[in-house]
N, C-alpha and C positions, 0 to 999 in steps of 0.2 A: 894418578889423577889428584888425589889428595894431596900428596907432598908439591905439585905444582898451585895449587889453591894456597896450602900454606904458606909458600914462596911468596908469591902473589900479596897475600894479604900482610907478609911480615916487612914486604918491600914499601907495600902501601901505607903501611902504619909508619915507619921507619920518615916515610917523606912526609907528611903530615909532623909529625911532631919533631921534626930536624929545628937544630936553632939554629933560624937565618936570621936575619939581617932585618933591619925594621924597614928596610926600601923595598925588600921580597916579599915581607909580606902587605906593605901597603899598594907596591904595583900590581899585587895578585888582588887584592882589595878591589882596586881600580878597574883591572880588565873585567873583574866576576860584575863588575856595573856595566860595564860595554858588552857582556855577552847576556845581563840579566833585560836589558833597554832595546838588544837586534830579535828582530822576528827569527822563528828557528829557520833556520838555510845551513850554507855555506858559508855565510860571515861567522855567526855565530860558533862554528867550527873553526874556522881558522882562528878564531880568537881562544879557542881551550886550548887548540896545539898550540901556540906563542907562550901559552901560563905554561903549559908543562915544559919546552925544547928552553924556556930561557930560566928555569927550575926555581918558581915564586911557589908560594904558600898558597898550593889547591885546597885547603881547608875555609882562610879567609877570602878564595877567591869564587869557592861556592857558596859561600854564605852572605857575599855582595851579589853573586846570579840571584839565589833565592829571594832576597830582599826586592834587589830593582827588577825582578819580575813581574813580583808582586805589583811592583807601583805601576810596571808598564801593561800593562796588560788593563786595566780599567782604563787609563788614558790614553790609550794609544787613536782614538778617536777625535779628542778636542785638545790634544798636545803634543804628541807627539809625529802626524803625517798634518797638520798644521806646519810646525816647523820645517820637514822635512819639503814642503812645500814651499816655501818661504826660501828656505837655502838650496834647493835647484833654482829654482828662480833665479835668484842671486848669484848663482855661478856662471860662469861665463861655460856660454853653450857648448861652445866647439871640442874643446880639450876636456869636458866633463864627459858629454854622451858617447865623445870616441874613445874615451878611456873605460867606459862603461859597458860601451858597446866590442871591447877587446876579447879576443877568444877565452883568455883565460879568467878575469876580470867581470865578465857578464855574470859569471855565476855566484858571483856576493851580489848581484842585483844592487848597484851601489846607487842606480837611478830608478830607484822605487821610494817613493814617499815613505814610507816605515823605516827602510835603513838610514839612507839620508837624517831624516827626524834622529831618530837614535846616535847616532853619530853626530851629531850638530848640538846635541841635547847635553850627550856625552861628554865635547871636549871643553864646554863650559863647567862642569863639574867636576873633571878630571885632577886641574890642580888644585882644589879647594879638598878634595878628599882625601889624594895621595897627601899631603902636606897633613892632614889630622890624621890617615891611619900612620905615617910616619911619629908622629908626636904621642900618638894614643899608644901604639906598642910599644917605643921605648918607656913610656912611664908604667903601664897596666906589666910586661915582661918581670919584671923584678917582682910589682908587689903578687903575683899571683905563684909566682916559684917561691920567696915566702910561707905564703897563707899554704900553699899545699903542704911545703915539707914540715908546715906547725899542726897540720890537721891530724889530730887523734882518730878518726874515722880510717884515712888512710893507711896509716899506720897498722890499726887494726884487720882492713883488710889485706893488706898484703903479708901480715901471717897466716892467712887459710890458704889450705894446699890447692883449692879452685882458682884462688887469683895464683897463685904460683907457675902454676901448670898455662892462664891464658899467658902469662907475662913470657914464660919460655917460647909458646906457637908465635908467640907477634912479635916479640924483641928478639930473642935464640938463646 
């Protein structure tokens, strides 16, 4: 039981701190908006599997959920099913509700004013983000592997035999 917990978390830490790509991690940036913005369902789920099956940066991509939670969640009353509102409307009926209305499909509720809204809200902001978390991580990448490997602090801790022994369980 333990050595699978170990496994577990050494896998986990491992894909969290991987050096990707600065598109990995600003689409994973991007989608943690689109799943911080859907009501929880089955959107919101298939939007986690897509960050993990096309292997972005779950780290920057919960910390874009955590953020536009935050924001959606106060306004999802005078902004968000406003819009969602707004762009059913605007869609053309027929090939919306029957696409909505599809066995497998029905169950993202993609014609409910909150998803709709969220999604609508989403792909206006989508290039505008991915384009700054692209530009942000390649600049912020460098200077922060820098400033760590000048950090005396660090230094310091990773001669005590406690950080020695975590860096073994999580890295091997």
């Amino acid at each position: 039981m333990w050595l699978l917990f170990f496994k577990f978390t050494r896998w986990l830490y491992k894909t969290l701190n991987a050096d990707l790509r600065p598109w990995q991690v600003a689409l994973g940036l991007t989608l943690g908006a689109l799943a911080g913005l859907l009501p929880f369902g089955a959107a919101m789920l298939c939007v986690f599997v897509a960050i993990i099956l096309v292997n972005l940066h779950f780290g920057s991509a919960m910390f874009s959920f955590g953020v536009f939670g935050l924001i959606s969640w106060p306004s999802q009353l005078w902004l968000i099913r406003p819009v969602g509102q707004a762009a059913l409307d605007a869609a053309p009926r027929g090939p919306v509700i029957a696409a909505a209305q599809s066995p497998i499909l029905s169950w993202l509720r993609l014609d409910y004013f909150d998803v709709a809204g969220a999604i609508a809200l989403w792909l206006i902001i989508a290039g505008p983000l991915f384009v700054v978390g692209v530009m942000g991580w390649s600049r912020a990448k460098p200077w922060m592997d820098r400033k760590l490997k000048e950090s005396r602090l660090l230094k310091w801790l990773s001669k005590l035999w406690l950080a020695k022994a975590v860096k073994y369980v999580f890295i091997g």
